[in-house]
C-alpha angles and dihedrals in degrees: 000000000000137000097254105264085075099277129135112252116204106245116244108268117218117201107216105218090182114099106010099118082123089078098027128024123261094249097038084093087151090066089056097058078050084056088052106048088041085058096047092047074051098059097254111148109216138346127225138207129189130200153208114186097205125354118199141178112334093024079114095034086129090053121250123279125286081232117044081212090073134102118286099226130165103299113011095079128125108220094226093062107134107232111174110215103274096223098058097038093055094042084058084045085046097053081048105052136039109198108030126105115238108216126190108199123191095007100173097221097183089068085076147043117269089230100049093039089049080055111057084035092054088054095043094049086048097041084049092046087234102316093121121114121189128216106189117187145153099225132211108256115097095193083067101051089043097049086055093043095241117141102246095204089063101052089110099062096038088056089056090052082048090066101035107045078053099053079060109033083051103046102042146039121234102025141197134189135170123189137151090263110030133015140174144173137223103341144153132216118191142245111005129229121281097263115023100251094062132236112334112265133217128184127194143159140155090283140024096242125173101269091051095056086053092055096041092050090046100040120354116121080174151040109213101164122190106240113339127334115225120240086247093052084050090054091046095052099042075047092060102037087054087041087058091045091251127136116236094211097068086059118100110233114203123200129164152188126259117198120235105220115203087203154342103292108028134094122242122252112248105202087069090043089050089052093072094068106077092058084052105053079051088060084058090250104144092182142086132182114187128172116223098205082070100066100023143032104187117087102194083066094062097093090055088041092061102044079049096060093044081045095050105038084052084061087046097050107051 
C-alpha cells in the first residue's frame, strides 16, 4: 500500500473492545468507552465490538482457551462471556469521541427484525455522522438462534432479506419488500442514515463461499475474514468483484494480530504480533484490528500501548 508517489501508508488500525475483560472488568463499560476515546487521541482510526445476545450450552464444546487473552472464537466460549450489547456501547463511543469509526463486527442480523435493526442502525449512522461500519452476519451457535425463537437453518437466507429489505428501507419513503421470511408494505422509516446508502458494510467468514461472494459483490464496502484467507479465496474474490464490474480496490480489506501466549497467565509479545503486518499489506489488506488485553493488563498503560503501536507500524511500513 502506498500513497500514490511510491511511499509506504500505514495501514488504518482498529481497537477491538470486545473481550478484554482481562485488563478491565466486564461491568466497568464505561472504561471501555475510556479505551475508546485514549485510541482515537492515538491515531487509531475506528473501534470495533462484537455480540452474542445469549450463549448457551456448547458454546465452549472445543473447549476454552489455555489463555483467557486469547481470541473468543466459535467454540471455545465459556457461556457465561460477558458480551454488552454492540449498538448501545458504540452510541455511547459515538457521543465520546469525533473522528473514529465505530465498527460493529459480527452483528448477528437474523436475531431481529429488518425493520427494527435498520432502525437502530439508521440512528446510530446519523447520530455518528456516518462513522458507523456494519458487520452483518448469521453466527455459528444454535442455542442462540432457539432461546429467541429464530430457525437456525434459515439464517442464510434471513440474512439476504436483511440486505436487501435496508438498501430499501434506507433509501425510500415510503418503502415495500417482500421476501419468504419478512414483508411489508408502504412504509417509512426516519429518519434516514447519515449518507443514502446506509452504514459501510463489511462482510467476512472463514471462507469465501459462494454466498458470501454474492453479498460482498452486491453490498460489501469490506472484507473482514475470520482467520486467513487463502490466495485462492483472494483470487476468487478480486474474480467476482471484476465480474460484477466493480473495482477491488475500493474494497476494505481488514487483517489483524493475534497474540502467541507462552502460557496460561502471561501476556503476548507485540513486536512478533506486529511482524505479521507487512506480509499482510503485500496481500492488499489496508486494514489491522488488534486487541490491547493480549499484550497488557494494565489499563492505565493503554494510552502508551496505542501510541506504541502507531509508533511502531510507522517503523514497519517504510
Amino acid at each position: 500500500m502506498t500513497d500514490g508517489r511510491g511511499g509506504a501508508v500505514r495501514p488504518r488500525l482498529v481497537l477491538i473492545l470486545s473481550e478484554n475483560w482481562t485488563l478491565v472488568p466486564a461491568r466497568d463499560l464505561r472504561a471501555l468507552v475510556r479505551l475508546a476515546v485514549v485510541a482515537e487521541e492515538a491515531g487509531f482510526d475506528a473501534v470495533m465490538v462484537s455480540e452474542h445476545v445469549a450463549l448457551g450450552h456448547g458454546a465452549d464444546a472445543g473447549g476454552v482457551p489455555e489463555n483467557p487473552r486469547d481470541y473468543a472464537l466459535p467454540g471455545n466460549q465459556d457461556p457465561s462471556t460477558p458480551w454488552p450489547d454492540p449498538l448501545t456501547l458504540l452510541a455511547a463511543v459515538a457521543s465520546a469521541t469525533s473522528r473514529l469509526r465505530l465498527v460493529g463486527s459480527s452483528i448477528i442480523a437474523p436475531l431481529r427484525h429488518p425493520l427494527l435493526l435498520a432502525k437502530q442502525l439508521a440512528t446510530l449512522d446519523l447520530l455518528s455522522e456516518g462513522r458507523l461500519v456494519i458487520q452483518p452476519t448469521v453466527s455459528w451457535h444454535r442455542p442462540e438462534y432457539e432461546a429467541l425463537g429464530v430457525p437456525f437453518e434459515r439464517r442464510g437466507e434471513l440474512l439476504d432479506e436483511h440486505l436487501a429489505a435496508w438498501r430499501a428501507l434506507w433509501q425510500e419513503s415510503p418503502a415495500s419488500f417482500e421476501g419468504r421470511h419478512y414483508r411489508f408494505a408502504e412504509v417509512s422509516l426516519e429518519p434516514k442514515p447519515f449518507r443514502e446508502q446506509g452504514p459501510t458494510l463489511w462482510f467476512g467468514g472463514e471462507t469465501v463461499h459462494d454466498r458470501l461472494l454474492r453479498r460482498l459483490v452486491e453490498y460489501g464496502n469490506g472484507f473482514n475474514p475470520l482467520g486467513t484467507p487463502s490466495d485462492e479465496d483472494l483470487v476468487r474474490l478480486r474474480s467476482a468483484m471484476a465480474a460484477a464490474g466493480r473495482d477491488h480496490a475500493e474494497l476494505e480489506m481488514v487483517g489483524g494480530t493475534r497474540g502467541r501466549f507462552a502460557d496460561a497467565d502471561g501476556v503476548a509479545d507485540l513486536g512478533e504480533a506486529l511482524a505479521s503486518i507487512p506480509a499482510q499489506l503485500e496481500r492488499g489488506f489496508t486494514t489491522i484490528c488488534i486487541k490491547p488485553s493480549q499484550f497488557i493488563d494494565d489499563p492505565d498503560e493503554i494510552g502508551r500501548f496505542c501510541r506504541d503501536v502507531v509508533k511502531r507500524l510507522d517503523t514497519l511500513v517504510h
